[in-house]
Biotite code that builds the C-alpha atoms (Angstrom):
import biotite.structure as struc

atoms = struc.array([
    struc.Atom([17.525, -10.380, 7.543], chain_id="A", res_id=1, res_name="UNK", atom_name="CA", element="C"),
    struc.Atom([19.527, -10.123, 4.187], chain_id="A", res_id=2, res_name="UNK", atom_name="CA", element="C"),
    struc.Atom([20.246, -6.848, 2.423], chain_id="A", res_id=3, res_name="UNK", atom_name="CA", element="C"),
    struc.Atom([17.954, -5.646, -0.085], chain_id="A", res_id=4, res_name="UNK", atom_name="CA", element="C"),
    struc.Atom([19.389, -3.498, -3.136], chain_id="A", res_id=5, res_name="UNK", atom_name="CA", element="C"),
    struc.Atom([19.036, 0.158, -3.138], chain_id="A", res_id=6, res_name="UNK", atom_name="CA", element="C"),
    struc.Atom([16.269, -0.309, -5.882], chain_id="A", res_id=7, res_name="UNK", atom_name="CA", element="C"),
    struc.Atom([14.286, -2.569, -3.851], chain_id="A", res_id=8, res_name="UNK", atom_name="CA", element="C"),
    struc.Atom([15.007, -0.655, -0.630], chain_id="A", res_id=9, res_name="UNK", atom_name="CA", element="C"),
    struc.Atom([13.274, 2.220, -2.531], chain_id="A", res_id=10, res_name="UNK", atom_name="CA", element="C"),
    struc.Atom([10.499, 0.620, -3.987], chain_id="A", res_id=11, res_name="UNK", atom_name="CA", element="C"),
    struc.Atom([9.717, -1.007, -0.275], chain_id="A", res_id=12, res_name="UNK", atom_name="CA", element="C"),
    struc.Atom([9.795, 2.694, 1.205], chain_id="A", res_id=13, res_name="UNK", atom_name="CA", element="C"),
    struc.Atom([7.293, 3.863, -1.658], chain_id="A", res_id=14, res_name="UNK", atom_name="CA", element="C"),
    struc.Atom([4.781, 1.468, -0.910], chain_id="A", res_id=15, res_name="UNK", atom_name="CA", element="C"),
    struc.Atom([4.879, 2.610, 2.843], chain_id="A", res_id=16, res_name="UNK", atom_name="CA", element="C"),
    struc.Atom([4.956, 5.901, 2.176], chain_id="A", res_id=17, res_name="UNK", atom_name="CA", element="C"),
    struc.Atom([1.804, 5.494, -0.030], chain_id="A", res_id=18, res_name="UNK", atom_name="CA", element="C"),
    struc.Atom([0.222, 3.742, 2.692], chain_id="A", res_id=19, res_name="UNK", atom_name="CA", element="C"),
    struc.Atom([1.032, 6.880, 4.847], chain_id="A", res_id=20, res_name="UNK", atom_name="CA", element="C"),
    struc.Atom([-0.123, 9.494, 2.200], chain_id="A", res_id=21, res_name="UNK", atom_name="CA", element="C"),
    struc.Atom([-3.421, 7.759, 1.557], chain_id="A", res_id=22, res_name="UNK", atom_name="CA", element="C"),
    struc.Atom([-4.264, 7.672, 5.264], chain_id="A", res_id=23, res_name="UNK", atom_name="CA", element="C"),
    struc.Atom([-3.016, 11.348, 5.303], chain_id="A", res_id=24, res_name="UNK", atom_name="CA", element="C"),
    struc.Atom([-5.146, 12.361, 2.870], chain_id="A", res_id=25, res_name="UNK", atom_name="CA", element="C"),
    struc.Atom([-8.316, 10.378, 4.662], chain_id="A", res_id=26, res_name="UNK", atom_name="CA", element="C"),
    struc.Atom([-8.047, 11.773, 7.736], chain_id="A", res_id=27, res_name="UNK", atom_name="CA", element="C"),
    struc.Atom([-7.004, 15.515, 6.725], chain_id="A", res_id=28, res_name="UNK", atom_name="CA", element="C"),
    struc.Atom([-8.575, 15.723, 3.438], chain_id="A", res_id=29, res_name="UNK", atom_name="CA", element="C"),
    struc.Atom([-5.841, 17.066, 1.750], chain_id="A", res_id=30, res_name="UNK", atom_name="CA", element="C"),
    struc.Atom([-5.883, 16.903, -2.161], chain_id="A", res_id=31, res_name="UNK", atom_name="CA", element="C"),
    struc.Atom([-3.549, 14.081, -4.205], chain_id="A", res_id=32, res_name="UNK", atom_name="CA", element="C"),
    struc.Atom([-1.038, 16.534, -5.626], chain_id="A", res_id=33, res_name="UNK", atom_name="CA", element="C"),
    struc.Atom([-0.325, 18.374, -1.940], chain_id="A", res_id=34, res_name="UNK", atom_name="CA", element="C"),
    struc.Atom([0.109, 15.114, -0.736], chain_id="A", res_id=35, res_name="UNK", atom_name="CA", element="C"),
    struc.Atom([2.007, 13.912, -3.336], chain_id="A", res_id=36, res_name="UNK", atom_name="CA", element="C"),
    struc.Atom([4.341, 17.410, -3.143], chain_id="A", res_id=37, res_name="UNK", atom_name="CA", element="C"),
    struc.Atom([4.448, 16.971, 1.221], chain_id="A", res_id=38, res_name="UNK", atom_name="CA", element="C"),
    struc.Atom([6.006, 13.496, 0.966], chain_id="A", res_id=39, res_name="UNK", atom_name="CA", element="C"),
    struc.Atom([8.641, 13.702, -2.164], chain_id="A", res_id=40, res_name="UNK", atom_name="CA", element="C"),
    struc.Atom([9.592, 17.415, -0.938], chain_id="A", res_id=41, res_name="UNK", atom_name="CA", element="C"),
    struc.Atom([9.972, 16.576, 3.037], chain_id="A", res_id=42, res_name="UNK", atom_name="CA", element="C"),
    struc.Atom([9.535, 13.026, 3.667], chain_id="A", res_id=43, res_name="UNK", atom_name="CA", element="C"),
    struc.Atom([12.166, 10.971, 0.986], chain_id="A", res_id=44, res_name="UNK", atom_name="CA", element="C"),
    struc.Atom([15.137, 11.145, 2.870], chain_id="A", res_id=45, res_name="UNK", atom_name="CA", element="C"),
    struc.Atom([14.261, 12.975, 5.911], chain_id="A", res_id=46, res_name="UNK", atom_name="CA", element="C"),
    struc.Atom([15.769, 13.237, 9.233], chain_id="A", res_id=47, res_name="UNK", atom_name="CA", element="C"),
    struc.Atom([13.854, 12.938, 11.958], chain_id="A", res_id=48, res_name="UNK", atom_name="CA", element="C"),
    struc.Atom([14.422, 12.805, 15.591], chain_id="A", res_id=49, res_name="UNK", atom_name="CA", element="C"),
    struc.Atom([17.858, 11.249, 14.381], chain_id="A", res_id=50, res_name="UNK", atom_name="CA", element="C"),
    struc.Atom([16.955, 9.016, 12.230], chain_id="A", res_id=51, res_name="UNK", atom_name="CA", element="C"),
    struc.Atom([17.233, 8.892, 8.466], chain_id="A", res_id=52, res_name="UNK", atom_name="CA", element="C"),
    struc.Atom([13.723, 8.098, 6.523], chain_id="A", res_id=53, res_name="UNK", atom_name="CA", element="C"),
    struc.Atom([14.601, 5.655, 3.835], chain_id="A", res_id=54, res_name="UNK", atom_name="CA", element="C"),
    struc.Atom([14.494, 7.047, -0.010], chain_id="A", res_id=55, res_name="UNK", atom_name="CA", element="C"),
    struc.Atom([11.493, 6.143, -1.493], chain_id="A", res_id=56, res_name="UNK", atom_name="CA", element="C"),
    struc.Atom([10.841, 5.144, -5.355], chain_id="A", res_id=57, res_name="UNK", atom_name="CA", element="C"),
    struc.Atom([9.433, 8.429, -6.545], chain_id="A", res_id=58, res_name="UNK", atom_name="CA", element="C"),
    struc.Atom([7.981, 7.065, -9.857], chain_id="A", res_id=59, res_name="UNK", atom_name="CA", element="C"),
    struc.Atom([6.164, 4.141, -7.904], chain_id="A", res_id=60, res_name="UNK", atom_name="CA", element="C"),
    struc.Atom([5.261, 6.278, -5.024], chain_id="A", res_id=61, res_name="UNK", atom_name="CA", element="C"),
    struc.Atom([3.067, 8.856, -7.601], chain_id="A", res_id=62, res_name="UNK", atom_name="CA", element="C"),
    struc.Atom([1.721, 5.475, -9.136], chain_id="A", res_id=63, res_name="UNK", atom_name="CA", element="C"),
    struc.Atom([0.847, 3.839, -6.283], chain_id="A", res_id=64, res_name="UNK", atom_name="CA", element="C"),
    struc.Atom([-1.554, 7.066, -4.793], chain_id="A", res_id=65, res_name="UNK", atom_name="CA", element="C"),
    struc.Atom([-2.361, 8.273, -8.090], chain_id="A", res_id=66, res_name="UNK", atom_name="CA", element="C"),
    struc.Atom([-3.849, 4.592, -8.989], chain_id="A", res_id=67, res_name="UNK", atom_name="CA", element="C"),
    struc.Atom([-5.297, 4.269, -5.670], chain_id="A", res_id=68, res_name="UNK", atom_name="CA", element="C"),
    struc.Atom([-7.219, 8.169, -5.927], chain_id="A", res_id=69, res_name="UNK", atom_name="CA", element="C"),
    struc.Atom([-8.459, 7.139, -9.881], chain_id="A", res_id=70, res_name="UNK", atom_name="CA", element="C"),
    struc.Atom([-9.211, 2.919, -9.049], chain_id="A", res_id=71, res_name="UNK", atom_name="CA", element="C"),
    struc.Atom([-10.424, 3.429, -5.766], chain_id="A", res_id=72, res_name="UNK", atom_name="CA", element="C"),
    struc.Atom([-14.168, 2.543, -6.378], chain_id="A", res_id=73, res_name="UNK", atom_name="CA", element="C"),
    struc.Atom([-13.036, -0.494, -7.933], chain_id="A", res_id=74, res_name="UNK", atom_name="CA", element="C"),
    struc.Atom([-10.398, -0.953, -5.391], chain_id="A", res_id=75, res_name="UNK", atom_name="CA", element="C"),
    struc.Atom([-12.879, -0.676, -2.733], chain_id="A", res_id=76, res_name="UNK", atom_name="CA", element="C"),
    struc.Atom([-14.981, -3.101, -4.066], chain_id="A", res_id=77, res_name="UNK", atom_name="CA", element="C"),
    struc.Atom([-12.361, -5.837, -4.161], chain_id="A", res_id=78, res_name="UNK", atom_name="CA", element="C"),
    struc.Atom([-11.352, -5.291, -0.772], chain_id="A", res_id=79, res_name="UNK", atom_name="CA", element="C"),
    struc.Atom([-15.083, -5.772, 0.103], chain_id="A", res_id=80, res_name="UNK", atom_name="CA", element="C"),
    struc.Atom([-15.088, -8.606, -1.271], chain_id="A", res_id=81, res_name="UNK", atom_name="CA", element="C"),
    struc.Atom([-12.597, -10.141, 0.020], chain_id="A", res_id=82, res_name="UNK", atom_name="CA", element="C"),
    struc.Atom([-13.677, -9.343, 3.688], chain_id="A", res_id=83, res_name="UNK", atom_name="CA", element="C"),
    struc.Atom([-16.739, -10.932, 5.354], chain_id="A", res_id=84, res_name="UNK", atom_name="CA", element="C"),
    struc.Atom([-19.968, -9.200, 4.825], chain_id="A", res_id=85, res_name="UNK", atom_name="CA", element="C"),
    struc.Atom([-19.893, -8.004, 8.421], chain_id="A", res_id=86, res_name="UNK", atom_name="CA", element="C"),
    struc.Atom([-16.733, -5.290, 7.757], chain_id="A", res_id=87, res_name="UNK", atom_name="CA", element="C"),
    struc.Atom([-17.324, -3.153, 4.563], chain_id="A", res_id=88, res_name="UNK", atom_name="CA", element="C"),
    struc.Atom([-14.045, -1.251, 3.950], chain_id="A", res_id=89, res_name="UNK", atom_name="CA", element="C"),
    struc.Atom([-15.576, 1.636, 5.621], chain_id="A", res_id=90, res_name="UNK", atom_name="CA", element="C"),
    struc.Atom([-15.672, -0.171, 9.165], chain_id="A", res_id=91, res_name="UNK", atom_name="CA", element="C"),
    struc.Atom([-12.227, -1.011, 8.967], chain_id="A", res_id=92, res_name="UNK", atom_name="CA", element="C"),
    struc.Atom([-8.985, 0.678, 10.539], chain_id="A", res_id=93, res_name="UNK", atom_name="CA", element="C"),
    struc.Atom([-8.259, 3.649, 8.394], chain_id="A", res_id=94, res_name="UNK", atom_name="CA", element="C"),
    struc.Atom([-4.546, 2.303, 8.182], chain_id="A", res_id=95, res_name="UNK", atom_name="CA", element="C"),
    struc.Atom([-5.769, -0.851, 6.793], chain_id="A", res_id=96, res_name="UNK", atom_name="CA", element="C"),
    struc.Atom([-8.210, 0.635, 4.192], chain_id="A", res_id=97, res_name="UNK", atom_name="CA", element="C"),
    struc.Atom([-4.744, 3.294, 3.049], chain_id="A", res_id=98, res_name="UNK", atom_name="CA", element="C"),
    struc.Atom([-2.915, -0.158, 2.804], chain_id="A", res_id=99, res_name="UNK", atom_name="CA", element="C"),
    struc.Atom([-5.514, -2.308, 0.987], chain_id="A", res_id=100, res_name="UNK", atom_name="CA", element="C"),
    struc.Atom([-5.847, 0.891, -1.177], chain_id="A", res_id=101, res_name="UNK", atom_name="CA", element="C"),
    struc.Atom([-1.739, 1.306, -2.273], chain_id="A", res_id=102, res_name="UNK", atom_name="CA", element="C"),
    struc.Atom([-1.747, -2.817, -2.369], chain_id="A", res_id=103, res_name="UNK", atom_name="CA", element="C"),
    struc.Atom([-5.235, -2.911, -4.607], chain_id="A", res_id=104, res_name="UNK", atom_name="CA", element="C"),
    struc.Atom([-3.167, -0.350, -7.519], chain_id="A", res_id=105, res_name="UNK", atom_name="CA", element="C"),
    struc.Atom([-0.647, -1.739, -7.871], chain_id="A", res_id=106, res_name="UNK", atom_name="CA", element="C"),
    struc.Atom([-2.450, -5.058, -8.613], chain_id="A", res_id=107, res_name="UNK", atom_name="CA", element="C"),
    struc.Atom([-4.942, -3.268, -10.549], chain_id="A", res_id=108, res_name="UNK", atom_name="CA", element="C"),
    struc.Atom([-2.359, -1.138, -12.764], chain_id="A", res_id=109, res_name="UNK", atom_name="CA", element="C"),
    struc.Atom([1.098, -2.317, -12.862], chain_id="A", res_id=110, res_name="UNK", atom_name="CA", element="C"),
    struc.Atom([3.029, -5.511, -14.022], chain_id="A", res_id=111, res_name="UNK", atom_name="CA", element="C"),
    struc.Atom([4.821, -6.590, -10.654], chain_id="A", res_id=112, res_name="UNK", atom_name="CA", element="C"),
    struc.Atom([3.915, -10.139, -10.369], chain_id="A", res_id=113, res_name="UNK", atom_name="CA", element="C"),
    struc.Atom([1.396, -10.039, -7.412], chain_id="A", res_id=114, res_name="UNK", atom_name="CA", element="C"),
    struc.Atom([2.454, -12.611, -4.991], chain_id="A", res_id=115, res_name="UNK", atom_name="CA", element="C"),
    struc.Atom([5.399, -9.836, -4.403], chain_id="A", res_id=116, res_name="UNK", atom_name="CA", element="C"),
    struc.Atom([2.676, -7.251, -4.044], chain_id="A", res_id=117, res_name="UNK", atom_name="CA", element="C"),
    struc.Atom([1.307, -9.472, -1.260], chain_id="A", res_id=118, res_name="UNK", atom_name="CA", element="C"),
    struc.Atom([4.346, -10.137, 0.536], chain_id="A", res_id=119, res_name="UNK", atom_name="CA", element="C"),
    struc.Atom([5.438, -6.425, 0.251], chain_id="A", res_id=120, res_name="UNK", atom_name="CA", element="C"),
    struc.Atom([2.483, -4.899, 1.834], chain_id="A", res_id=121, res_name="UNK", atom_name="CA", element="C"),
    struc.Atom([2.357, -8.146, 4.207], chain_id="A", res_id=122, res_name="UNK", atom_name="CA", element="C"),
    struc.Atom([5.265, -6.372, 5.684], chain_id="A", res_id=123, res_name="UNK", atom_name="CA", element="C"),
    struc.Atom([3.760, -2.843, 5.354], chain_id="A", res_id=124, res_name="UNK", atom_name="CA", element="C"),
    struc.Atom([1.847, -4.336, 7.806], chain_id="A", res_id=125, res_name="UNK", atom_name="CA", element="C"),
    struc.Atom([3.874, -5.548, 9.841], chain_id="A", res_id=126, res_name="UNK", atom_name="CA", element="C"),
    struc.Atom([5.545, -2.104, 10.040], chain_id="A", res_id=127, res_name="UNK", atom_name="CA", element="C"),
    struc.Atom([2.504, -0.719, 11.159], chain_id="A", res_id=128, res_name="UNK", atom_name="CA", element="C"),
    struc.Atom([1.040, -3.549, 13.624], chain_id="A", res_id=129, res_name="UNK", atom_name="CA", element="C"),
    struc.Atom([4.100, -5.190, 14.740], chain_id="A", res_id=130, res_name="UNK", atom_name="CA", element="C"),
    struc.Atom([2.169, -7.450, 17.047], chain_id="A", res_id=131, res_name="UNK", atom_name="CA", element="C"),
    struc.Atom([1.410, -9.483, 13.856], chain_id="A", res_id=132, res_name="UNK", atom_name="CA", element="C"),
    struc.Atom([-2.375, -10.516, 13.444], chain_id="A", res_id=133, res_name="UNK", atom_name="CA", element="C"),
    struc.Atom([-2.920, -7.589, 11.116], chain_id="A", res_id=134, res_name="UNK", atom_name="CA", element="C"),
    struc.Atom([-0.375, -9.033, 8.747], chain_id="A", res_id=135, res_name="UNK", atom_name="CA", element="C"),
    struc.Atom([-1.916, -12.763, 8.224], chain_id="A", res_id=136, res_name="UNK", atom_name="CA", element="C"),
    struc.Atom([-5.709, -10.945, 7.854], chain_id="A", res_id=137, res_name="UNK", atom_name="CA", element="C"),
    struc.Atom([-3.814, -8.850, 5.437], chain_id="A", res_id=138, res_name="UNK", atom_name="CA", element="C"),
    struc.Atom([-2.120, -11.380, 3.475], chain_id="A", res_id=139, res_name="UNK", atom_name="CA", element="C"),
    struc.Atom([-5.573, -12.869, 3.244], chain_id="A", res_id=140, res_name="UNK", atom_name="CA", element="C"),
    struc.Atom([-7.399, -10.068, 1.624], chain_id="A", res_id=141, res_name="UNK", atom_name="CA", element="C"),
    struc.Atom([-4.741, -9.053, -0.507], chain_id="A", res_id=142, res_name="UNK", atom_name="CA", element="C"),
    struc.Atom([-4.442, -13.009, -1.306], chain_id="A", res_id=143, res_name="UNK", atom_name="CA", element="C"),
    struc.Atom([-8.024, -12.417, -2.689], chain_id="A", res_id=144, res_name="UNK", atom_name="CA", element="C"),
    struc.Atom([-7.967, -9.282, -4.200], chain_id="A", res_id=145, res_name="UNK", atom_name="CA", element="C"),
    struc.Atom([-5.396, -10.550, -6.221], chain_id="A", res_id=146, res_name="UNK", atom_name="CA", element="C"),
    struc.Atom([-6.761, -13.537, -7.366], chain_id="A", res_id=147, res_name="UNK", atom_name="CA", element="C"),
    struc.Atom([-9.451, -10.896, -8.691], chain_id="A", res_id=148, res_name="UNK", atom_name="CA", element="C"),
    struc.Atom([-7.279, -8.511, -10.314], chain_id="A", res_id=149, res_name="UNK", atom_name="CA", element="C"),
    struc.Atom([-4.891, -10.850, -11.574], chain_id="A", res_id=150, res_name="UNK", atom_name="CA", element="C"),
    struc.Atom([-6.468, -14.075, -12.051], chain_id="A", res_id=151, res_name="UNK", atom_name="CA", element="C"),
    struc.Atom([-3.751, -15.707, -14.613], chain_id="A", res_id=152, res_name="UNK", atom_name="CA", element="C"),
    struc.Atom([-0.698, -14.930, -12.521], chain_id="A", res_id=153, res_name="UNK", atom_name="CA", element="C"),
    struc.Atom([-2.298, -17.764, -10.304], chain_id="A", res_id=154, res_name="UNK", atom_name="CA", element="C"),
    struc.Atom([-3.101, -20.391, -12.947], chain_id="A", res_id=155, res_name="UNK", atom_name="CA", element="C"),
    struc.Atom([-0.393, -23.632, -13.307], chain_id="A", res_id=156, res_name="UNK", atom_name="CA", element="C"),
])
């Protein structure tokens, strides 16, 4: 695996950690901001059980669960789109619907060029469900989603 740079090391960590925040606030109902606080106050950086937690991108972090709180209808709505009629976003794992969620803002409102968006949430995935089916159905419904958001980053 080659060495990323500190920047992209960070950036990488923020999109996980906004995975983990958004599920966080799903499942304890917690408000954006004390979310927000929790994870640049205790979680950048931390130690736990001996092991360092990587620094995340504060700036993208806040972006990336802000965007997904004040999108998320829309955000929603592509991702149910892009699955099959049979799994609305509500009937999926509540990982997977944090993930689509982080992925879907930063398609929906920043500039990075989306087929990195894909592949860096790909391996969100991956991080989560290392067994690896989650990350190809993943790939496929960000794959989508982008092609919604973003349809001239895909033209030739």
């Amino acid at each position: 695996m080659k060495k990323q740079s500190k920047s992209r090391q960070a950036k990488s960590a923020a999109r996980l950690y906004a995975v983990q925040a958004l599920f966080q606030m799903e499942s304890s109902g917690q408000d954006v901001e004390a979310v927000i606080r929790e994870f640049e106050n205790h979680r950048f950086g931390a130690v736990y059980e001996g092991e360092e937690m990587a620094e995340g991108n504060p700036a993208l972090f806040r972006q990336l669960v802000d965007g997904a709180v004040n999108w998320q209808a829309r955000i929603d709505q592509m991702t149910d789109r892009a699955l099959v009629a049979k799994w609305p976003i509500a009937r999926i794992d509540p990982t997977l619907r944090a993930l689509f969620r982080a992925a879907g803002a930063e398609l929906v409102d920043t500039d990075t060029p989306p087929r990195v968006v894909i592949s860096e949430f790909v391996d969100v995935a991956r991080a989560f469900f290392p067994e690896g089916r989650e990350a190809k159905f993943v790939n496929a419904v960000l794959d989508h989603m982008a092609r919604e958001a973003r349809p001239q980053a895909f033209e030739d």
